[in-house]
C-alpha positions in Angstrom: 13.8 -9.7 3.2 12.4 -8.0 0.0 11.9 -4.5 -1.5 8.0 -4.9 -2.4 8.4 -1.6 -5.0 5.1 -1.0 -7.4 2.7 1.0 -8.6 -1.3 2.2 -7.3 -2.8 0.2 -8.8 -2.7 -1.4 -12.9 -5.6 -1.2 -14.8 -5.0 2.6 -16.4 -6.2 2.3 -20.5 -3.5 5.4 -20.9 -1.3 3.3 -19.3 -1.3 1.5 -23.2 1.5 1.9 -25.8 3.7 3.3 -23.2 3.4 0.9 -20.1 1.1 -2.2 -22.6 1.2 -2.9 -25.4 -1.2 -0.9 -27.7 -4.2 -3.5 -27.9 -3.9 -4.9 -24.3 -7.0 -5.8 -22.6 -7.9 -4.8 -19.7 -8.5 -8.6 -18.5 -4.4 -9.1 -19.2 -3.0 -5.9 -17.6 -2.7 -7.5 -14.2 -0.7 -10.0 -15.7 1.5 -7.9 -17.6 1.9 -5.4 -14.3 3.3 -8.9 -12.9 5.9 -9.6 -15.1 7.4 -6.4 -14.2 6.7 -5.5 -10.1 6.0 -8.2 -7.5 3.4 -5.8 -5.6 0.3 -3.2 -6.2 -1.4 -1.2 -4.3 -5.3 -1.3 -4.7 -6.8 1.8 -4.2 -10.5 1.4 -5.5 -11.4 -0.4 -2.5 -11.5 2.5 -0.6 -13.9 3.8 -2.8 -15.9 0.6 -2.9 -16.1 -2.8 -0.8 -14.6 -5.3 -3.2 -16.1 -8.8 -4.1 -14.9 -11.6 -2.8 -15.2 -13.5 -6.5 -13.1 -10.2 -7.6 -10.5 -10.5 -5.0 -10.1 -14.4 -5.8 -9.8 -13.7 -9.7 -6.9 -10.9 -9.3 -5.3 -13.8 -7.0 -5.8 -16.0 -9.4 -3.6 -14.0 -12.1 -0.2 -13.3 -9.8 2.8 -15.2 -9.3 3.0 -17.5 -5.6 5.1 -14.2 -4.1 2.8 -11.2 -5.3 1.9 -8.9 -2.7 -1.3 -7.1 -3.1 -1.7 -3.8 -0.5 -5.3 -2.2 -0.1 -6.3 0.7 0.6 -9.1 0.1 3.5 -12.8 1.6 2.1 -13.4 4.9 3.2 -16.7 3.9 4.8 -14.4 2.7 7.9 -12.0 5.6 7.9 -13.2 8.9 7.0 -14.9 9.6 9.9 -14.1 10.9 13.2 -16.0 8.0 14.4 -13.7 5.3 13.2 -13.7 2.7 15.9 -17.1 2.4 15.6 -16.8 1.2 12.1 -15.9 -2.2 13.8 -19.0 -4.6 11.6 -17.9 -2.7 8.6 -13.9 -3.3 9.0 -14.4 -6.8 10.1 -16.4 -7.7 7.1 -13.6 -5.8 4.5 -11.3 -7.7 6.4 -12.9 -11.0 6.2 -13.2 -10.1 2.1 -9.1 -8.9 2.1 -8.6 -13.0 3.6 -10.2 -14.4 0.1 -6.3 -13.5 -1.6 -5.0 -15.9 0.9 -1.0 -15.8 1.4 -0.8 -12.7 -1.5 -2.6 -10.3 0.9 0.0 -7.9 1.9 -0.5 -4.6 4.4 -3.7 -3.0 4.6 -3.8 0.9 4.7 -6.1 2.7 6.5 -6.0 6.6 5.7 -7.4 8.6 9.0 -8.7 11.8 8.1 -10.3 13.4 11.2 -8.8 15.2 14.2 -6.3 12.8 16.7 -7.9 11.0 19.1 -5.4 8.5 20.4 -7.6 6.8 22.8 -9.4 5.8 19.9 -6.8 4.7 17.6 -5.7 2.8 20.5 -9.1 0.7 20.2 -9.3 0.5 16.9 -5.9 -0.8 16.4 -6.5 -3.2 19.0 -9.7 -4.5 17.1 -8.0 -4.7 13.8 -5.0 -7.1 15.1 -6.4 -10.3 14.8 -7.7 -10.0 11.6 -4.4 -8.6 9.9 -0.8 -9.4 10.0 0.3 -5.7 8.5 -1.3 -3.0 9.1 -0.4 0.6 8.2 -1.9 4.0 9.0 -1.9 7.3 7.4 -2.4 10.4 9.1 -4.5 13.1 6.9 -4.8 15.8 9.5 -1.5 17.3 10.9 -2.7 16.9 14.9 -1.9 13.1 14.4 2.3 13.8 14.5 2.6 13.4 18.2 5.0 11.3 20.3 1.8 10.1 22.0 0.4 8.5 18.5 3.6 7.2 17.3 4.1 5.2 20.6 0.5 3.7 20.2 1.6 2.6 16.7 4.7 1.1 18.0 2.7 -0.9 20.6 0.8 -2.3 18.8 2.8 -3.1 15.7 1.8 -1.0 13.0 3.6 1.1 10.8 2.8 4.6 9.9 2.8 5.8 6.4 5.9 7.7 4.9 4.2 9.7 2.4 6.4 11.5 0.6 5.1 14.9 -1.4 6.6 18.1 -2.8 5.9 19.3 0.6 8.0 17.1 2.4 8.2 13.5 4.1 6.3 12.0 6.9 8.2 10.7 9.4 9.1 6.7 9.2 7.6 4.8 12.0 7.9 0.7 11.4 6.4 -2.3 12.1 8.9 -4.7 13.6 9.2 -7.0 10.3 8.0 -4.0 7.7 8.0 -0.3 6.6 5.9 1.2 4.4 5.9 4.1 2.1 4.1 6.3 -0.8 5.8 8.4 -3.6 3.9 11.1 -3.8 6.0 13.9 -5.7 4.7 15.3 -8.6 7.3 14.2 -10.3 10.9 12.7 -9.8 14.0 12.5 -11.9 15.8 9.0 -12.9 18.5 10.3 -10.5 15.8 11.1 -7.7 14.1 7.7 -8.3 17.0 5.7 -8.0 18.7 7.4 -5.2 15.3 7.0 -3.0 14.8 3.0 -4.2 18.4 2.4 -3.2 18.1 3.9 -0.3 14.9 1.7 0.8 16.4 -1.3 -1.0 19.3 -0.9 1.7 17.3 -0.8 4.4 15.0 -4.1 3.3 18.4 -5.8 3.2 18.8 -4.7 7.2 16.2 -7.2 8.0 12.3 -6.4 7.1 10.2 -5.6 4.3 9.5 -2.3 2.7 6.4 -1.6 0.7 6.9 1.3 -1.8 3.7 2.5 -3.8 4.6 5.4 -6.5 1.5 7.0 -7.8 -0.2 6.3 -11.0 0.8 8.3 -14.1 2.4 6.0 -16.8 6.6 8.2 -16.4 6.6 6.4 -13.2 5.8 3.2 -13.8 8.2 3.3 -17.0 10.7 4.7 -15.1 10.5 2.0 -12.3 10.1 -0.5 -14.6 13.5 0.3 -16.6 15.5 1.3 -12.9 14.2 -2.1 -11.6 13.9 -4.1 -14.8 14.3 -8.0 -12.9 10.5 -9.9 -13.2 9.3 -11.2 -9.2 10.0 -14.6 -10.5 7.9 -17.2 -8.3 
């Protein structure tokens, strides 16, 4: 099984002379993110429902074993409402299907009060139309046994988001784990020490997905700790 380590997401023009070269279009910076991580995850589709001609054109642009992760749109989850976002999430979901065997686990941040009844239908709802799903819990009444078992049920892994606060618990999926490096900043020692430690526990038998955040000394730093292209 495979350490899926990248970035949020690729198209940053700061991201230039650093990261690109100085003159890199925008058109070629998924391209270029390639030939250095085999995995991104998307985050303006919370923000907005994506195309399905845009999702076919990034897929278009990545090697056969790219993984793409999206963050679900924020119309389904930020609401205390959310399993009655079902139209909505089936239609993102439908969209997500247009990257075909590159679409990878599909995040969905809840930000209201627990209500694991409800969780417990919306997972059951999401399940045929994803293989990998992952939840993040925004509000601190979600840590409880009780939503950590309905996770486990029904195959979903929760989050570890890791911040200057602390680290989320890690609750897998039976074949993946997923987590986010959220620290405002980590040393070369620090980064290596938590990639080895996730790289270790891919090679015990699933996947992890590992998303540091945005700013251009990260994704220099992970490119030059983990310098080997995805290859195809």
């Amino acid at each position: 099984m495979s350490l899926f380590a990248g970035m949020s997401s690729w198209a940053y023009p700061e991201w230039r002379r650093s990261f690109y070269s100085p003159n890199e279009p925008s058109s070629h910076m998924l391209a270029s993110y390639c030939q250095h991580f085999k995995s991104v995850e998307i985050n303006n589709t919370y923000y907005r429902m994506p195309s399905a001609s845009t999702l076919a054109g990034w897929s278009d642009q990545v090697p056969p074993a790219f993984q793409f992760a999206f963050k679900a749109n924020r119309g389904i989850t930020r609401t205390k409402e959310f399993a009655s976002k079902a139209a909505l999430a089936v239609r993102f979901c439908d969209l997500l299907g247009t990257t075909g065997s590159h679409l990878g686990p599909v995040l969905f941040q809840l930000e209201s009060r627990a209500d694991v009844p409800q969780l417990a239908d919306f997972l059951a709802m999401l399940r045929p139309r994803l293989r990998r799903i992952v939840v993040e819990f925004r509000h601190k009444s979600w840590f409880t046994d009780a939503a950590f078992d309905v996770l486990r049920g029904s195959d979903v892994a929760l989050c570890q988001t890791e911040t200057d606060s602390g680290c989320d618990p890690l609750v897998s999926a039976r074949d993946f784990s997923y987590v986010r490096l959220r620290k405002s900043a980590y040393t070369r020692a620090e980064l290596d020490e938590r990639i080895g430690q996730l790289e270790a526990l891919a090679g015990a038998g699933h996947d992890i997905f590992c998303y540091l955040k945005h700013d251009v000394e990260n994704a220099v730093l992970l490119r030059e700790l983990r310098p080997s292209a995805p290859g195809n």
